[in-house]
N, C-alpha and C positions, 0 to 999 in steps of 0.2 A: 319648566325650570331646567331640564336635566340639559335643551340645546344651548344654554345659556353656559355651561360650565365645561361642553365638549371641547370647545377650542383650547382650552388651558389643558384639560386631560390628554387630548392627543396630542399635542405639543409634546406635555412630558413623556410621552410614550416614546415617541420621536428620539427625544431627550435618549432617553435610555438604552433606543435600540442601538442609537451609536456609539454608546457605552460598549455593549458588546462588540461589535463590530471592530471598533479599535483596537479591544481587548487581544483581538484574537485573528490573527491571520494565519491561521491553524486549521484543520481539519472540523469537518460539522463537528458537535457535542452532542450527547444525548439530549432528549430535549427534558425538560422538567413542567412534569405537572404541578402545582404548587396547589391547588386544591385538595388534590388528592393527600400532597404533603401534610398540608395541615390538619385534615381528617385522620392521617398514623399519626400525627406526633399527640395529637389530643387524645388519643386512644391509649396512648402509651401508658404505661402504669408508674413509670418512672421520668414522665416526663419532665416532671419537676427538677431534676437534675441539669437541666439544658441551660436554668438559668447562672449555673456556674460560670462556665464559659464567657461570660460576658465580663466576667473579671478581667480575662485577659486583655480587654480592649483599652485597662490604660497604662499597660507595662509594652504595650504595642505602641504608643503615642497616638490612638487614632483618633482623630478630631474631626470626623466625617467630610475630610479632601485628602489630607497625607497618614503613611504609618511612615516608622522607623523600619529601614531597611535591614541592620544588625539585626535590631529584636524580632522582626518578621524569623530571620534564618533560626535565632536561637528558641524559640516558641512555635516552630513550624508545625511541631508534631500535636502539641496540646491543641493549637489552632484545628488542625483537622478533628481531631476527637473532639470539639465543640461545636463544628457544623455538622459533625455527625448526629451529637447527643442535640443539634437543636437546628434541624435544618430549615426551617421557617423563620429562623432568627436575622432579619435584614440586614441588621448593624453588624452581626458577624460573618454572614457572606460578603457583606461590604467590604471590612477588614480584611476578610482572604482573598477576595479577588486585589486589593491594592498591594496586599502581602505578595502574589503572586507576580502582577506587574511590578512590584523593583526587585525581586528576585530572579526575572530571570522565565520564573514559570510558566509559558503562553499557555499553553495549554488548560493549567491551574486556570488562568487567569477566564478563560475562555469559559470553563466551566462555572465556575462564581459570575460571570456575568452573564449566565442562560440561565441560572436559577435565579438573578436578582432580575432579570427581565419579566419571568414567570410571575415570581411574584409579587411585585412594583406593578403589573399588569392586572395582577389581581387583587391589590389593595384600589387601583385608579377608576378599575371598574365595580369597586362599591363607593368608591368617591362619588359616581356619576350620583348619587341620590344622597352621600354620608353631609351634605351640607343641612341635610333635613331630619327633627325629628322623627319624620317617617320611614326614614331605614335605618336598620343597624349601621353601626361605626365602623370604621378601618380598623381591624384584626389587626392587633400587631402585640409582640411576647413582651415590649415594656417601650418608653418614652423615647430611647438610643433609636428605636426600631422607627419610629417617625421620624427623628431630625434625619434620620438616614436614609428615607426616602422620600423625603423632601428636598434633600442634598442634592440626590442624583436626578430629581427632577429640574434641579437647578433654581430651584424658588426658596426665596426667604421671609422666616415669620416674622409678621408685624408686630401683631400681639397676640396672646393666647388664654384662655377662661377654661373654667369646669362652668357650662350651661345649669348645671345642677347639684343644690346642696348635697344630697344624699343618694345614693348610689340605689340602682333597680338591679337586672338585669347585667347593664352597662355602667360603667362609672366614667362617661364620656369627656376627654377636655379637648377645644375647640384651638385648631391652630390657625389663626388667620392670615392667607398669602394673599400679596395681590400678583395678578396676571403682568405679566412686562406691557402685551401687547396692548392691554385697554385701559389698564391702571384699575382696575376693580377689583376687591377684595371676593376672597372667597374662603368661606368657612366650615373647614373641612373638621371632620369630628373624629377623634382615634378611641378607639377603650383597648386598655392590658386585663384591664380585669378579669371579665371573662373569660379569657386567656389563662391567667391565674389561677381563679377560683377551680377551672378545670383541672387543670394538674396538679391541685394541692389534695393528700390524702391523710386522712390520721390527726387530722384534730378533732377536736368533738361536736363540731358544727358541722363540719365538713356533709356535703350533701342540705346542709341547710344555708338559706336569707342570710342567717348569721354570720356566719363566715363570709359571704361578700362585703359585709359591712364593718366587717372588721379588716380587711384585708386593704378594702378601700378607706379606713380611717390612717392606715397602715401607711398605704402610699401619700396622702395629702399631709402625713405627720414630718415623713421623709422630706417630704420636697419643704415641706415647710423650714425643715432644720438646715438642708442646705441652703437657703436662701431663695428658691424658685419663688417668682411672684407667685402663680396661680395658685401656689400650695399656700401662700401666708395671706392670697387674698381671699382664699375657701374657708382656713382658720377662722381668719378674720371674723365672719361673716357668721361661722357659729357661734363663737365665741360669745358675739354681739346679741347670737337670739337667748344665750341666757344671762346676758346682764340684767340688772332692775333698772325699766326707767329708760324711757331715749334719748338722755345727756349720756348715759353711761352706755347705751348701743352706739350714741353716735361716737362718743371718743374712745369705743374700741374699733369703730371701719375706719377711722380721720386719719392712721398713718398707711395702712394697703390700701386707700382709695387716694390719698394722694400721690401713690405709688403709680397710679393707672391700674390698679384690680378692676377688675369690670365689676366681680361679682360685690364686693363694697360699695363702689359707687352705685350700682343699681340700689344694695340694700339702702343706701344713704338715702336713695329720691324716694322709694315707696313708703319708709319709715316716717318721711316729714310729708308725704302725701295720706297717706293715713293714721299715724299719729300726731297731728300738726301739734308742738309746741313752739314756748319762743325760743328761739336760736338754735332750731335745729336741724335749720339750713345754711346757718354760718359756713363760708371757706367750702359749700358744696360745689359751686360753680366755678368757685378758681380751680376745685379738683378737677373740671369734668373738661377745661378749657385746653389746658393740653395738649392731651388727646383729639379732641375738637378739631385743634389747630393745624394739627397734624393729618386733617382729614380720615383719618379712624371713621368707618361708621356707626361702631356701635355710639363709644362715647358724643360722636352730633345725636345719636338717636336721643341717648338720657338724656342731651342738655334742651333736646326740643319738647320734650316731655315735661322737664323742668317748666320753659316757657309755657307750654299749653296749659301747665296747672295752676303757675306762679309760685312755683318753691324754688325760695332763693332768688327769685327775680322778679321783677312786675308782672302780671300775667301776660303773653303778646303771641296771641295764634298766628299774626302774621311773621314774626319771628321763627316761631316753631315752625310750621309750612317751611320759610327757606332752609332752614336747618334738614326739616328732612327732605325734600325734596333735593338737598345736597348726600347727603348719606343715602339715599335711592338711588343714584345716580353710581354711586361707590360699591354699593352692596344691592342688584338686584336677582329678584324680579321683584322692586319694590319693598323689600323687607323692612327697611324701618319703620317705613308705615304700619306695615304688617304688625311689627313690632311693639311698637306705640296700640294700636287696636287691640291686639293683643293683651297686652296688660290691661288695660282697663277692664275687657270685656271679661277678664279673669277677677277682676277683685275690683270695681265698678258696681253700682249699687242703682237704682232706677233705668230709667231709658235711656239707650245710648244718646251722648252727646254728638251735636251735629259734624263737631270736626272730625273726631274719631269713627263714626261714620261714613265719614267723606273720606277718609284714611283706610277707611277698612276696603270699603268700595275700588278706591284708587289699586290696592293691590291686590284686589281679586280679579279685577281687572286684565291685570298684568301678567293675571297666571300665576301669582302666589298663594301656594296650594295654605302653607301655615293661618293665614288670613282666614281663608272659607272656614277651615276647621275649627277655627278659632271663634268665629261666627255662629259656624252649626252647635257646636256646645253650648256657646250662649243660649243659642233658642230654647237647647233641646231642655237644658237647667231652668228654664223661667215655663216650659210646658206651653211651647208655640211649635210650631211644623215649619217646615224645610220646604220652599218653590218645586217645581218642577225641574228647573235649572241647576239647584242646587243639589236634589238626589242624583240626579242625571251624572254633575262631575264628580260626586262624592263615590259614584259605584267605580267610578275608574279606575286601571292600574296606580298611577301616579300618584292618588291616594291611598293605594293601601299596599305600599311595599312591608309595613306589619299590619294592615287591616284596619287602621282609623278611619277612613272612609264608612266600611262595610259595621265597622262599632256605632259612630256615626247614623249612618240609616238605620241601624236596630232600635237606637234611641228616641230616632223621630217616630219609626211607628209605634212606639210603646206611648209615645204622647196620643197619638192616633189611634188607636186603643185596638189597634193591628197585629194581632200577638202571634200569627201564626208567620207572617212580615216578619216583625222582629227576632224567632225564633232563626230564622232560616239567615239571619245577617248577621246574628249574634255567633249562628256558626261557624258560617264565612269570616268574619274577624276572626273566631279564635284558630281557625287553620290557618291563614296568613300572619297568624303570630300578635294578634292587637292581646294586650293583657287584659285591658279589660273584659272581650271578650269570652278569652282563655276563662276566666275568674267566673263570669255568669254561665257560659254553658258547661262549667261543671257545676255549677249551682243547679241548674236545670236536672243535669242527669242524677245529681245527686239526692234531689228533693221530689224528681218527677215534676217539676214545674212545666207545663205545658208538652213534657216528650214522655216518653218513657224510661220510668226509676231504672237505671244503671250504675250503681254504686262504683263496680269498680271500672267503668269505663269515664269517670268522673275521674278517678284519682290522678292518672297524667295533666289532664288540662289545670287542676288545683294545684298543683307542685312548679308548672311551668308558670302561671300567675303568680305562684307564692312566692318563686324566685324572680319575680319580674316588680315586689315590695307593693302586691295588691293584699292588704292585710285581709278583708274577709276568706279569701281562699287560706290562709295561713292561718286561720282561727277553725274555719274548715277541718281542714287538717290537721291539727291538733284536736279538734273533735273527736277527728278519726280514730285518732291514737288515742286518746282518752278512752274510745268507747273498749278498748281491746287490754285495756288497764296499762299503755305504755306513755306513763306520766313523766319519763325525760324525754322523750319523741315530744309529746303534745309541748313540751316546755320550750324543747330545743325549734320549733314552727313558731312560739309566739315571741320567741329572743327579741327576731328583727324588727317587726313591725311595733315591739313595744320599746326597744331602743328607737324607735322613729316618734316615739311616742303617740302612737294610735290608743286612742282612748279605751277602747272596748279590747282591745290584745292586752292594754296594760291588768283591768280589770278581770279577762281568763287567767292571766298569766300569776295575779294576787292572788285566786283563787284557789288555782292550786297548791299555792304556797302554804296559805293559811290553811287549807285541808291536809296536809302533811306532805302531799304529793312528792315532792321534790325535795324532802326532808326533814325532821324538825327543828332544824336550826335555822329554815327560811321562812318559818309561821313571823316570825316578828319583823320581816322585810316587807311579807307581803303584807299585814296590819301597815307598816309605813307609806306602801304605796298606797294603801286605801287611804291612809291623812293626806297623804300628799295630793290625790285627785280630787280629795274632800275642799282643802284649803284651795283648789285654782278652780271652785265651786261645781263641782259636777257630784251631780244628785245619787247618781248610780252608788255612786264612792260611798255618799252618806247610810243610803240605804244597806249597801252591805255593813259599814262599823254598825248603826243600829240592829243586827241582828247578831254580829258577835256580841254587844254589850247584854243583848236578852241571854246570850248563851254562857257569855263570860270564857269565849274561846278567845286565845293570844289578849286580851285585853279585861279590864277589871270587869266582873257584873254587873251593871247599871241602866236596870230597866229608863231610869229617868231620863238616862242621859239617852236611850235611845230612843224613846218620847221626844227629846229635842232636839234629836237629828230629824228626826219623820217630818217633825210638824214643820219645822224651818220651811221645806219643800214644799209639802202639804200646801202652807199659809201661801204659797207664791202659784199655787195652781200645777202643780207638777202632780199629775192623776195615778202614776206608779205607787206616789209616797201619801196620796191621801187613801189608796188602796190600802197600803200596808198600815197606816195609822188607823184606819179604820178596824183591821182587824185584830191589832193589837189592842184597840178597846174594845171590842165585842169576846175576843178571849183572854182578857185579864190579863193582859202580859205585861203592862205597867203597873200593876196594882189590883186593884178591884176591875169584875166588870163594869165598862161604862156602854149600854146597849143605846142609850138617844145620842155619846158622842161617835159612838161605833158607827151607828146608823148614817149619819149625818156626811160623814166622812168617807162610808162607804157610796152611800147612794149619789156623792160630787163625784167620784170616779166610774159608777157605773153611767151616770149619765153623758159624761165623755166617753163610752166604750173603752173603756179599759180593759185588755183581756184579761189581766189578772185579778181585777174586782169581779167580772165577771164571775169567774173560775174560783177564785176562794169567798167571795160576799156569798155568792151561789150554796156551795158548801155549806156555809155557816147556816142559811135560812135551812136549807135541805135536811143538813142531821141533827144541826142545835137548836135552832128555832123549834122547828120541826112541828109544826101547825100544817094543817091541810093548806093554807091560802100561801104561807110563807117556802112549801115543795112548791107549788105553781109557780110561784114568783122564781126560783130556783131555776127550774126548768124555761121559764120564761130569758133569766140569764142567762143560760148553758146556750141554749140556739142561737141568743145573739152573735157569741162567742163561735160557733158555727158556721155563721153567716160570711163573721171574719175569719174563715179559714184557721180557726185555731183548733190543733188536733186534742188539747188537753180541756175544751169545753167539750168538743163532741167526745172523748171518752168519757167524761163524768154523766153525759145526756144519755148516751148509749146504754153505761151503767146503770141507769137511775131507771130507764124504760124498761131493761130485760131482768133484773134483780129484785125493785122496791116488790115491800110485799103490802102493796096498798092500789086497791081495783082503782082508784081513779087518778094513779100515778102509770102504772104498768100497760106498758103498751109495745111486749116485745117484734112485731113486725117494723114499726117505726125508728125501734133501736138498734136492729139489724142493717137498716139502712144508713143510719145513724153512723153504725159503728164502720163502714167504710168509707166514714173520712175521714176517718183515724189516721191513713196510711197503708201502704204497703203491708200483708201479713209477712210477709218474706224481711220486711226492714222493722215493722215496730218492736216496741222493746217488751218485753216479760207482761207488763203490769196491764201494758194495752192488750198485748194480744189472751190473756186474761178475759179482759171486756168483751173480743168477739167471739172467743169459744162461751160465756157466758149468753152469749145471744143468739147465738148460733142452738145453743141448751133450748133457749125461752122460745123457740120458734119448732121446737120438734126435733131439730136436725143434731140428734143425740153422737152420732157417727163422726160428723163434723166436728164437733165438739172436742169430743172425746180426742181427736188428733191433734187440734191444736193444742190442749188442753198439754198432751208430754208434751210436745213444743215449749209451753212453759215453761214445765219442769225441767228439761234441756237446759232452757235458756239460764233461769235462774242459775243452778249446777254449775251454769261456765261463768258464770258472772263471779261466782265465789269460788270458782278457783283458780280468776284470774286476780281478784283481789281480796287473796283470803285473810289478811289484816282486817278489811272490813266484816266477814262474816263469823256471825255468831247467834246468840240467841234470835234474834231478828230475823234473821235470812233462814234458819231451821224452822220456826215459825212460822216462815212465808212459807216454805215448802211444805208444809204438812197443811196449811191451808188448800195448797194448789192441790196438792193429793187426793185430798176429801174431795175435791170438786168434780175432779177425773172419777175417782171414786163413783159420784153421781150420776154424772155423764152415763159411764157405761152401765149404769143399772138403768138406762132412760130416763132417771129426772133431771128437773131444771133445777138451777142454785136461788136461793132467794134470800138477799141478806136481810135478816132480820134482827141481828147485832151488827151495829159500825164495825167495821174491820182497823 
């Protein structure tokens, strides 16, 4: 791809160095590193101040070809104190080298065009790859800073998109030029954001997801207000995903997509491709024709799309084919194709269809890297393996200028059930920057999942993921904070991915609300988001209101009504909620006990391996039932739950083997064993590490014991005096429990509970 877009780059190189060269028939100038620049001015602590300066650029008249030569002279001085305060600023070197040539200044002028060489030379040479989601964007401190070097490149935009609703990382928008020499469009990608979010300090996100996404609602609000299309066709397009109903998404995209937004008209073709109602393809086509006409490629890509599907039009692959094989022709190495392949393979349901196949094919072909990867997903999502050909060019540079390739091959061997493969690629992505990557091998070191437990050599790679709006790392991370009692940290991690509305961040995020965490004037927000995830049917949501209503926490006491949250789920085969319904009638918590409906309820979820039927049905046979046959059956579940890797079966198994005081229960060598798959002693928490200095007792090794055993006591200690709101009777209780045990320890005996704890 990248020989395809040299000619245009060197060109404007060209372009510019004769810029200088004009500038200046003057003495050399120092020369400018602009790498370097950008790395001090991001460093700065005050960098934010830089984007003052840019004010002056319209009492200067500058309209990225002429200034005003008066106002050049009477603003001379504030001009230099702005490329001072912001020397990576393009549009304002720009300005002062024009300011320079009508004044007079050769010299000035000389210097302003060796640093707008440097770095127009080093935006061009992350051009060579920014036409792709696989590298980062052109760095540039705001929107001026692009038309401005685009200017001086001498090329003008056709059209321009945000590729993407919501902002990562990057909050990219796409400016599309065509080359003079071949007539081909090329679509080059800029982000301010990151830019921004760097030198922004002192708000209370700041360092958090949040703040990019507010920052980035910030600027799409802006451009919206002045009139910018891309900003009122990103609106648009949000706006549309929370109307009810696709009359009323459609007639909020129908005036930005008749405008040529891209990002509407795309939402307009996938909305009436997968929500097909009637007429809600009306006036899509005369939107899309335009553009079309105008040889645009994106817009021929949707309208072949259109035909391939028959939204809004008859269905006619022969249509679609010349549509894109005209848009290929405008935008390669084959992208539209790519393109088209793409989306389907992205939200497409059974076997690939033959054209899109033949489309996909056509531009891998071509060396369209987007296509393969677009491919390799597909497989790796449906749990098929990757050619030989296919790992082969996915290991390349080319694909992994952020390491999607090397994410890529992690995921194929994890189909291939390759784990020590996928360990070693899931690295390599996360060093060349893939987020998903970044996100699982801190998962790895965080959990011990295949390498070794490194808590805090996890924490980097989860913050870089979490700022790149991979929500499990920012739920992570917020764990983190949580565990150390810093319940606005944990809050301020789940902000973003729960304004993205990620299901599982919305429901941490509730949680702490309704637990006080984050105040108690937000118990009754987060009670609203549990209705509100309840009402767009997600079980979880239900589950938790049914246990505030047992508790009568933020909401009225109504055993019944949480009886008719459970069962809802329950009835539809949801094993979480026949779990917990199950236990709620085995201990009386709608009323009386019901033990045949308890039973019945529990043993539907234990027989889909439920871990937490396992884990509390288990329980209840173990201490309530509490028959000889109904401990085995106990134990019989706790190893299931083992088997599944769940550390809260094997501490109950571990427990039951080194403590019961029953000879045909006790079997502490077994729960010694048992009890190290609990976890790391170094990471588990209080109640586990309990368990194995318990077992560590039942097997002799009183010494053992006995150390872990303060560890406890430690543990607990800081636990309640990071959150001593919580401790009280309870927690002093625990502790005087742990005491007596240590107590035991070091007189050489074993613990054996003989009263439930």
């Amino acid at each position: 791809m990248s020989a395809i877009r040299t000619s245009l780059l060197c060109g404007a190189l060209l372009a510019l160095s004769s810029v200088a060269t004009r500038a200046a028939d003057a003495p050399a100038v120092p020369s400018f590193d602009a790498a370097a620049a950008w790395k001090a001015f991001l460093a700065r602590p005050d960098a934010d101040k830089g984007y003052a300066g840019y004010d002056l650029l319209e009492p200067l008249s500058y309209d990225e070809h002429a200034v005003d030569a008066k106002a050049c002279a009477a603003h001379r001085d504030e001009l230099a104190r702005a490329v001072a305060a912001a020397p990576v600023g393009i549009a304002l070197r720009h300005a002062a080298m024009l300011c320079a040539q009508v004044t007079g200044d050769q010299a000035g002028a000389a210097r302003e065009a060796a640093a707008l060489d440097a770095l127009s030379a080093l935006a061009f040479s992350q051009a060579i790859s920014a036409e792709s989601d696989l590298a980062p964007p052109i760095r540039v401190m705001n929107s001026q800073d692009a038309h401005a070097l685009l200017t001086l490149a001498g090329l003008e935009t056709a059209y321009e998109y945000y590729p993407s609703l919501r902002p990562a990382r990057y909050f990219a928008y796409v400016k599309v030029v065509v080359d003079p020499k071949d007539g081909r469009e090329r679509h080059l990608a800029f982000d301010a954001l990151d830019t921004i979010d760097a030198v922004v300090h002192g708000d209370p996100y700041s360092g958090y997801p949040m703040q990019r996404m507010q920052l980035a609602d910030q600027l799409v609000d802006n451009e919206a207000a002045n009139g910018l299309q891309r900003g009122l066709d990103l609106k648009a397009l949000r706006e549309a995903g929370l109307a009810e109903g696709p009359a009323a998404k459609v007639a909020r995209l129908r005036e930005a997509a008749n405008a040529g937004g891209i990002q509407s008209l795309a939402g307009w073709l996938m909305l009436c491709q997968l929500a097909p109602s009637p007429g809600c393809a009306d006036g899509l086509v005369d939107a899309l024709l335009p553009g079309a006409e105008q040889r645009h490629a994106l817009p021929m890509t949707l309208l072949a799309m259109a035909y391939a599907n028959g939204i809004g039009v008859d269905k006619d692959e022969k249509a679609a084919a010349a549509l894109l094989d005209a848009a290929d022709e405008r935008w390669q190495p084959a992208t539209a194709s790519a393109t088209l392949a793409a989306a389907w393979l992205a939200t497409g349901e059974g076997e690939i269809p033959p054209f899109v196949r033949a489309r996909a094919d056509r531009a891998i072909a071509a060396g369209n890297q987007e296509a393969l990867l677009a491919l390799a997903s597909w497989l790796a999502s449906h749990e098929r393996t990757l050619d030989d050909g296919q790992r082969a060019a996915l290991a390349t540079p080319p694909f992994n200028l952020r390491g999607a390739g090397y994410a890529l091959l992690a995921r194929d061997a994890l189909v291939r059930h390759r784990e020590d493969e996928a360990i070693a690629w899931t690295r390599r992505a996360a060093e060349a920057g893939s987020p998903w990557g970044e996100e699982q091998y801190g998962w790895r070191l965080r959990f011990g999942r295949g390498i070794a437990r490194d808590r805090a050599a996890a924490l980097p790679w989860l913050r870089a993921a979490a700022h790149d709006a991979r929500p499990l790392a920012a739920r992570m991370l917020a764990g983190e904070a949580a565990g150390k009692g810093a319940w606005d940290e944990a809050g301020n991690w789940l902000m973003a991915p729960a304004s993205a509305a990620d299901v599982d961040a919305l429901l941490d995020l509730a949680a702490l609300m309704v637990e006080g965490r984050l105040g108690a004037d937000k118990v009754p927000t987060g009670v609203d988001v549990y209705r509100n995830l309840a009402e767009a049917d997600i079980a979880e949501a239900r589950r938790r209101l049914a246990a505030l209503a047992l508790e009568g926490v933020g909401i009225d006491k109504s055993p019944a009504q949480a009886e008719a949250w459970l069962r809802k789920d329950a009835e539809r085969g949801d094993h979480r909620s026949e779990a917990l319904l199950g236990g709620g009638y085995l201990r009386g918590e709608f009323g009386k006990v019901d033990e045949a409906q308890g039973t019945q309820w529990s043993e539907r979820a234990v027989a889909a391996k439920d871990p937490a039927a396992l884990l509390e049905y288990g329980a209840w046979l173990f201490y309530t039932k509490a028959t000889p046959q109904s401990r085995r059956r106990a134990l019989e579940l706790w190893t299931q739950g083992v088997e599944l890797d769940e550390p809260d079966s094997a501490n109950n198994l571990a427990w039951a083997l080194c403590t019961a005081p029953f000879d045909d229960i006790r079997q502490p060598q077994r729960g010694l064993e048992v009890s190290a798959r609990i976890g790391d002693v170094d990471e588990i928490e209080a109640g586990d590490l309990d368990t194995v200095a318990a077992c560590h007792a039942a097997t002799g090794d009183f010494a053992g014991a006995a150390r872990m055993q303060r560890r406890v006591l430690a543990k607990f200690a800081d636990e309640a005096a990071q959150s001593p709101a919580d401790a009280g009777a309870g927690v002093a209780s625990t502790i005087a429990r742990m005491k007596a045990r240590l107590a035991l320890y070091e007189a050489g005996k074993p613990y054996l509970e003989t009263d439930r704890e």
